[in-house]
C-alpha positions as semicolon CSV with decimal commas, in nm:
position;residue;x (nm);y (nm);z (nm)
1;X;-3,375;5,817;-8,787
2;X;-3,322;5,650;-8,455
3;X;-3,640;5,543;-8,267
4;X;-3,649;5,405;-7,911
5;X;-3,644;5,076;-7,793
6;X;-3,505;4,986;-8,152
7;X;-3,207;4,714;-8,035
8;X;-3,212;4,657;-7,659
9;X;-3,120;4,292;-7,708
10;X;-2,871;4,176;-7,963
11;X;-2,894;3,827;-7,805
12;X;-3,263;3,813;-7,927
13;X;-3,240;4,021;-8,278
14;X;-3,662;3,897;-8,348
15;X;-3,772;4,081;-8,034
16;X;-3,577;4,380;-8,134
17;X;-3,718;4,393;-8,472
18;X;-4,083;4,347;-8,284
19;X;-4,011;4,603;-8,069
20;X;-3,866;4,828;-8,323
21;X;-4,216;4,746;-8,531
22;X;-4,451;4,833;-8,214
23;X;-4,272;5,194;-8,206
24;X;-4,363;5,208;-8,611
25;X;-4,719;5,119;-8,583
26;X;-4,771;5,379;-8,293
27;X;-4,666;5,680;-8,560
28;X;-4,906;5,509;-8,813
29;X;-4,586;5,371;-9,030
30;X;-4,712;5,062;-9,085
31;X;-4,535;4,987;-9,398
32;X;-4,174;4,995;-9,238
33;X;-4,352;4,827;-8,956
34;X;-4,402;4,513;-9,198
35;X;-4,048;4,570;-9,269
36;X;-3,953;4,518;-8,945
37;X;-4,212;4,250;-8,862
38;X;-4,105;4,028;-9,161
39;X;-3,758;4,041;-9,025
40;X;-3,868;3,918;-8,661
41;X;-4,099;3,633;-8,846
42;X;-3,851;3,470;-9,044
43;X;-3,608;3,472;-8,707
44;X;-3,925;3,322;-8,509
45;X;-4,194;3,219;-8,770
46;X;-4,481;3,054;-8,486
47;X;-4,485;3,376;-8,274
48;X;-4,849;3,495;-8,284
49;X;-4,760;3,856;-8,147
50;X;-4,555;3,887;-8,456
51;X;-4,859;3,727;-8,697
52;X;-5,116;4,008;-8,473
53;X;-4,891;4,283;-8,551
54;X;-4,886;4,173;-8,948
55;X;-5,283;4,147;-8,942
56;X;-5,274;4,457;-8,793
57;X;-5,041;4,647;-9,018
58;X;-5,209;4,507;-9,332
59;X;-5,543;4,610;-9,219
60;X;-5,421;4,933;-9,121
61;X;-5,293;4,934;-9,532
62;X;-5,679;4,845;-9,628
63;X;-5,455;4,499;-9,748
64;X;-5,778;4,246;-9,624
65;X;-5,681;3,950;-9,819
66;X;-5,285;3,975;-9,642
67;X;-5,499;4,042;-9,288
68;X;-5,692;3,785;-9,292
69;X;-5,396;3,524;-9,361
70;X;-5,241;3,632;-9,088
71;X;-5,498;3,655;-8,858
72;X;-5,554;3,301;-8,941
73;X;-5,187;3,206;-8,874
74;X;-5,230;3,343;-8,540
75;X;-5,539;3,136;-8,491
76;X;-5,345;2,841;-8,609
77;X;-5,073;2,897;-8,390
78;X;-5,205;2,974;-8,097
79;X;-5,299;2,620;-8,113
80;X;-5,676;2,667;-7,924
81;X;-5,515;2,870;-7,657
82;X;-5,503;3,268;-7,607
83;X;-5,871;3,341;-7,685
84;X;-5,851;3,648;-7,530
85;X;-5,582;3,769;-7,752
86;X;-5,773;3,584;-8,066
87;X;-6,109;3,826;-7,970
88;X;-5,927;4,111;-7,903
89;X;-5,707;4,071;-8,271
90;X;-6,035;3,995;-8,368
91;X;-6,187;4,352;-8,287
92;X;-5,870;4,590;-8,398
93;X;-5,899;4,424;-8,690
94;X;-6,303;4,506;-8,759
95;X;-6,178;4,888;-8,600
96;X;-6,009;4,858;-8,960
97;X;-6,264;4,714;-9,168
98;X;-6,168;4,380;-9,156
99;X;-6,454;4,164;-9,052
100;X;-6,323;3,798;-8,961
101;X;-6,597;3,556;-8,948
């Protein structure tokens, strides 16, 4: 099955595969969403949008233990910056039962 936005860029193959994970996790397939996401994080491992989405996806799986590790490699490499982004992660991830303390 072909979904949109899946490979607008060959040039940069991780943003694809994020792109191709976004359109996943808005029809609630968050496994092949991992999928995807896994493929983009081991093209551009210290990309926090990437280590979000993960969180995300894992909570979305009821998967705390895998949420919380990547919520705190996003913390870790956002490197004290992006606290907006931290507190909103931060919230979608409590939306999913996944309270970060």
């Amino acid at each position: 099955s072909s979904l949109p936005y899946a490979t607008p860029f060959p040039a940069n193959k991780w943003y694809s595969f994020q792109l191709r994970a976004r359109a996943l996790m808005n029809i609630k397939k968050y496994k092949q969403a991992i999928s995807c996401l896994e493929k983009s994080d081991a093209l551009k491992p210290k990309n926090i949008v990437n280590k979000a989405n993960l969180a995300i996806c894992y909570a979305a799986l009821g998967e705390k233990e895998k949420a919380i590790s990547h919520f705190e490699q996003t913390v870790k490499f956002a490197n004290g910056k992006e606290k907006r982004f931290i507190k909103n992660l931060k919230n979608i991830l409590s939306s999913k039962g996944v309270e970060i303390e």
